[in-house]
C-alpha positions in Angstrom: 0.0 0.0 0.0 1.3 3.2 -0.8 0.2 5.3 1.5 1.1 3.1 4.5 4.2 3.0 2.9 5.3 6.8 2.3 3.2 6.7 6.0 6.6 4.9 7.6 9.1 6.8 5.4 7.9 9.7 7.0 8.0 8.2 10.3 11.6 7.7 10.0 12.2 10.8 9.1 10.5 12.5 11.4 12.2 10.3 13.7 15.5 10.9 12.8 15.3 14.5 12.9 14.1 14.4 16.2 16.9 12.2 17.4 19.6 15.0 15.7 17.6 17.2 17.6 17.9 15.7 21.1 21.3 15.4 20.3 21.9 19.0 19.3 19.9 21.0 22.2 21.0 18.6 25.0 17.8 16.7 27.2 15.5 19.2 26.6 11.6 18.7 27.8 10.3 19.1 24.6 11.0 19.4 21.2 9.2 21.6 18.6 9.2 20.2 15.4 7.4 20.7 12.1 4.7 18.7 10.7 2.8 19.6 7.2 3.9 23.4 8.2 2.7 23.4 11.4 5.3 23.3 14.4 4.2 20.3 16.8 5.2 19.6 20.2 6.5 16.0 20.9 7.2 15.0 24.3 10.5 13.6 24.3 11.3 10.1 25.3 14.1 11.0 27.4 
C-alpha cells in the first residue's frame, strides 16, 4: 500500500530528525518540530 508506505518513510524521518535534535539542544523537555507546516510539540522520550 502506498500510502502506509510513504506513511513509515515519513515516520523515519521524522524520527530521525528528532533524534539529531535531542542530540543537538542537549535533554530538553520538549522538542518543537514541524509537521505539514505546522510546528508540533512531541514529548521527548528521554
Amino acid at each position: 500500500d502506498n500510502e502506509d508506505d510513504s506513511s513509515s518513510k515519513v515516520l523515519c524521518r521524522l524520527r530521525r530528525q528528532v533524534t539529531r535534535n535531542i542530540q543537538q539542544l542537549g535533554a530538553v523537555p520538549t522538542i518543537s518540530v514541524s509537521l505539514q507546516g505546522r510546528p508540533v510539540q512531541i514529548i521527548s522520550y528521554l
